[in-house]
Structures are given as C-alpha cells and as structure tokens.
C-alpha positions in Angstrom: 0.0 0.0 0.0 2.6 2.5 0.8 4.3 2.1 -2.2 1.7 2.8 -4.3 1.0 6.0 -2.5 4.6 6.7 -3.2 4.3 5.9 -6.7 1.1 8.4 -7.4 2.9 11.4 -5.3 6.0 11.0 -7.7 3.6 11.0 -10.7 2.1 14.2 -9.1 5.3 15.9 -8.5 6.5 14.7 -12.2 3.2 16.6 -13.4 4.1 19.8 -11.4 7.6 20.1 -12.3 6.8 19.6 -16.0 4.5 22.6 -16.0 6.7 24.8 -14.0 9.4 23.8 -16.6 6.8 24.9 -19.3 6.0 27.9 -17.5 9.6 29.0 -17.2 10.5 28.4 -20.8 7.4 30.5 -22.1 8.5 32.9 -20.2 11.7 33.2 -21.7 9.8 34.6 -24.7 6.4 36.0 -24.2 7.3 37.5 -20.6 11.5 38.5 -21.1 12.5 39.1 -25.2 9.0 39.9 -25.9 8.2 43.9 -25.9 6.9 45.5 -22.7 3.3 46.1 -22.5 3.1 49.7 -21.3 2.7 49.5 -17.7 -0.1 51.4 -17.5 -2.1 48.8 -19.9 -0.8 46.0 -16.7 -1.9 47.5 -14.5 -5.8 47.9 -15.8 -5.7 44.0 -17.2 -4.7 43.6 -13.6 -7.5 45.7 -11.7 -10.4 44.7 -14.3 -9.9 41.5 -16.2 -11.1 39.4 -13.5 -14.7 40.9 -14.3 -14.0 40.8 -17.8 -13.0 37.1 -17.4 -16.5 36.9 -15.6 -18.8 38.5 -18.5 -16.5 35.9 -20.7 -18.2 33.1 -18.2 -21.4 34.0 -18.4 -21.8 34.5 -22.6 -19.5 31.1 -22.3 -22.2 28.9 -20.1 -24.4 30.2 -22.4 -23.0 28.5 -25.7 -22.0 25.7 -24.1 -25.5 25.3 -22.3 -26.6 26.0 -26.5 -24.6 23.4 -27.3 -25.2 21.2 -25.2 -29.0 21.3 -26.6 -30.5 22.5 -23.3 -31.2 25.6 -24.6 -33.2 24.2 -27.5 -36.4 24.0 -26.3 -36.7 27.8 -26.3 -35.4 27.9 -30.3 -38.1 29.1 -32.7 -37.2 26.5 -35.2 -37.2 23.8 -32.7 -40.7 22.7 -33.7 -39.6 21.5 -37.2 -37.4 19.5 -36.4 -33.6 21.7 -35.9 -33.1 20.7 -32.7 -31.0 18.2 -34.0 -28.1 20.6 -34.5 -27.2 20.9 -31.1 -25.0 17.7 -29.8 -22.6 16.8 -26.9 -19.2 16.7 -28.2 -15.7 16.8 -26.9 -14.9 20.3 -28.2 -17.9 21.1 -25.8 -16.4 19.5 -22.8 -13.0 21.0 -23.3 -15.2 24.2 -23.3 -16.3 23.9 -20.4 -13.0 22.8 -18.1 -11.8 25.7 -19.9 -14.8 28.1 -18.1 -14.1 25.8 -15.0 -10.8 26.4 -14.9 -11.3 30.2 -15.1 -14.0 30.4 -12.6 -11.8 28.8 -9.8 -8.8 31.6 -11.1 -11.3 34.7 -10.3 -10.6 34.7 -6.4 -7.0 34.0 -7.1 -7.2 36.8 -9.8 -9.1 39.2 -7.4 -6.6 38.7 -4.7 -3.7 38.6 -6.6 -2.5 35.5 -6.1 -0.2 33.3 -8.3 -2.6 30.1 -7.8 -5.0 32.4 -9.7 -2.2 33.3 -12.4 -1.8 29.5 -12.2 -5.3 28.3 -13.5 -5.6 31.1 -15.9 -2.4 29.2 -17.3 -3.6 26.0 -17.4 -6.8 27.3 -19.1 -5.0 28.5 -22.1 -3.0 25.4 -21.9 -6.7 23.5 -22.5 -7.2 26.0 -25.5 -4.4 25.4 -27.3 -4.7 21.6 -27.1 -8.3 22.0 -28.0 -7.3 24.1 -30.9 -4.2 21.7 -31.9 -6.8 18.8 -32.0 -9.2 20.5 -34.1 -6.4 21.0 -36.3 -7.3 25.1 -35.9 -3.7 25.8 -36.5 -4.4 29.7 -37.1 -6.1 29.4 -33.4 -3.1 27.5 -32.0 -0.8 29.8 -33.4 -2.0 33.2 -33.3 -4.7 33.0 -30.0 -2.4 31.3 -28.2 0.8 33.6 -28.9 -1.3 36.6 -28.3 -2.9 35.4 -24.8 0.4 34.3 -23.2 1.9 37.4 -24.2 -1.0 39.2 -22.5 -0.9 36.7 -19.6 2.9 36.8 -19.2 3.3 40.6 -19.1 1.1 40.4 -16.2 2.6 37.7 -14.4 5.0 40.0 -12.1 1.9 41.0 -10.2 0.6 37.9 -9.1 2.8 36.7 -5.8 
C-alpha cells in the first residue's frame, strides 16, 4: 500500500515540475524578449480583467449550455425538427473545463495571487490543445501567442 502512495505522489510531482518547466520556458519569450506592455495597460488588465474574465463566463455557459441542446427548447425552429443541431461533443467539454478552470482563477485573480495566475495558465494550456486537435492551427498559433503574451506581461503581479 505505501508504495503505491509513493508511486502516485512521484507521478504528481512529475506533473508539477513539468508545468513549471513549461511555464519558465514560455517565459523566456512572451514574458522576457518579448516587448513590454506599457505598464499602465498591466496595471488595468490587472484591476479589471477578472470581471471581464466573468462577462466571458457567463456569454461562455451560455453556448455551451446551447450546445449542449439544453437551450433548445426555447429555439423558434425547434418545432420543425432543428433541434438536432445541437450535440454533446468533446470540443464542448474542453469548453467547459476551460470556463471551470477560469472560474476557480477569479478569487485567485481578485486577490492577486499566483494560484489564480496558475489556472488562468492551465486554461489556455486546454485551448491550445483543444485548438491543436481541431487541427485550428491559425487558433493554435496566433490566439495562443497573443494570450500568453498578455498573460505573461502580467505575471509579475501575481505573488
């Protein structure tokens, strides 16, 4: 028994030191070599994107509620039969761990923690794996570049 416990707190560790590996070496580029965002600019991301991140939750539940057909009942077209559209997929569960994962970050956020920094991470690490399996490569590439820019040039503030 103990050794098992052993065995799943290595695996944990493994998975903690990988991402602070990855963290470190984005850094390098979208937090160190790439241009400053004018600290000014920081500083309101800092004050007022946790309420942005919050109207982004709400218009997010929404589509994936929409997508997740629950919302269907209330479509005008609904009686003729295009209800069908709306489906459970994967993309929609990626969706929402991405919404999950930013909910839990808004205390953090608000407080200024880095556990909040943390989860805001890990949510654009669920984006751009949703995007690189949807083959979205203009997604992966651009959306993710320009949010860990934005996300690293604020990093400094979170302790």
């Amino acid at each position: 028994m103990k050794k098992v416990k052993k065995e799943t707190k290595t695996a944990q560790k493994d998975w903690k030191n990988m991402l602070a590996n990855l963290e470190s070496k984005i850094n390098v580029y979208f937090g160190e070599k790439a241009p400053k965002l004018p600290e000014g600019v920081a500083k309101f991301i800092v004050k007022y994107g946790p309420y942005l991140i919050i109207l982004g939750l709400i218009t997010g539940l929404l589509a994936i509620l929409t997508s997740f057909g629950i919302f269907s009942t209330f479509m005008p077209m609904n009686a003729y039969g295009y209800a069908y559209g709306y489906h459970f997929s994967f993309w929609s569960v990626l969706s929402l761990i991405v919404l999950v994962l930013q909910a839990m970050a808004i205390p953090g956020l608000l407080k200024r923690t880095k556990s909040g920094w943390n989860l805001m991470f890990y949510a654009s690490l669920v984006t751009a794996l949703s995007a690189l399996l949807s083959f979205s490569l203009g997604s992966l590439i651009i959306g993710t570049a320009i949010s860990w820019y934005f996300l690293f040039q604020i990093r400094k503030y979170y302790k």
